[in-house]
C-alpha positions in Angstrom: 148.8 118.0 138.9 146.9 116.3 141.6 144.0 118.1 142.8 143.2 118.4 146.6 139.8 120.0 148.4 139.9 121.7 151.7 136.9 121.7 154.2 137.5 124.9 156.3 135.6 125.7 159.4 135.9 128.7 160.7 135.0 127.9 164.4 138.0 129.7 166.3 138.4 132.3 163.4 137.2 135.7 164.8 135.5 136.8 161.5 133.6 140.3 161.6 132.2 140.0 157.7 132.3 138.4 154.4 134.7 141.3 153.1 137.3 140.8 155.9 137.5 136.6 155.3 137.8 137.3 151.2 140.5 139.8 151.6 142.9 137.2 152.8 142.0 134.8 149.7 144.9 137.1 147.6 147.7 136.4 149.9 146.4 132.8 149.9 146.6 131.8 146.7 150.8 133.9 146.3 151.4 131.9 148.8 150.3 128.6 147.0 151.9 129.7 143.9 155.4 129.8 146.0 154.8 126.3 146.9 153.7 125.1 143.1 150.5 124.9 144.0 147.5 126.6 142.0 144.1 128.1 143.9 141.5 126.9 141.7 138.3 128.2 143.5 137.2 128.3 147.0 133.2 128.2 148.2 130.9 129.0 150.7 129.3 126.1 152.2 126.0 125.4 153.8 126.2 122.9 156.7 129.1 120.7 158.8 132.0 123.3 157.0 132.0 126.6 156.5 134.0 126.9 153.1 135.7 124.3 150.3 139.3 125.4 148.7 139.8 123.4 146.1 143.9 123.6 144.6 146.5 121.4 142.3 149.7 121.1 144.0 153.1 119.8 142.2 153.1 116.8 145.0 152.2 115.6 148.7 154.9 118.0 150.0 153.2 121.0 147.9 149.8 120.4 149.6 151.3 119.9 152.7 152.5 123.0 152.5 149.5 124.8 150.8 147.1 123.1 153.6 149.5 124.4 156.4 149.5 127.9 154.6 145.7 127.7 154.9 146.0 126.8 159.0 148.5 129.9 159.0 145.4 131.9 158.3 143.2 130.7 160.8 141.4 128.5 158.4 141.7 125.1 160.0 140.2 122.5 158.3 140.6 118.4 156.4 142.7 118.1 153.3 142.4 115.4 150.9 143.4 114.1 147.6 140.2 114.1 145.2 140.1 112.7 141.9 137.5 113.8 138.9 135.3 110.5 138.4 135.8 109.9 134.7 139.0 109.6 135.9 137.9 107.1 138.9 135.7 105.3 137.0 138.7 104.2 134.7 140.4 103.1 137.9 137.8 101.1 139.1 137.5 99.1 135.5 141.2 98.3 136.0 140.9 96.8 139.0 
């Protein structure tokens, strides 16, 4: 399955603690699962963004879905398609 990162900042998300923003992560990641998407693992960030989700969805329309699921929550942020560089590097020699 592709894999896809999130960059979440939580600048208009009204977050009292820690506790209160990892309580949602639960729901998050059934609600992936009902669009064949998988939560791999999510992490606090130092600088520009707040947190990075990082998730395998099925397809584009699975991550579309999994990234809007995400905004549904208040955690508004840039998805994109990553790709491990082993695997990158082999695309590159093709080319």
């Amino acid at each position: 399955m592709p894999t896809y990162v999130t960059l979440v900042d939580l600048d208009d998300r009204d977050v009292q603690n820690a506790q209160e923003l990892a309580s949602i992560w639960g729901e998050i990641k059934t609600e992936f699962e009902q669009h064949n998407a998988d939560l791999i693992d999510s992490y606090a960030a130092l600088g520009q963004h707040d947190f990075l989700i990082l998730f395998e969805a099925g397809d584009r329309e699975a991550a579309f879905k999994s990234a809007l699921t995400l905004r549904r929550h208040g955690l508004e942020g840039e998805t994109m398609e990553i790709v491990d560089t082993d695997d990158f590097s082999e695309l590159v020699d093709e080319v």
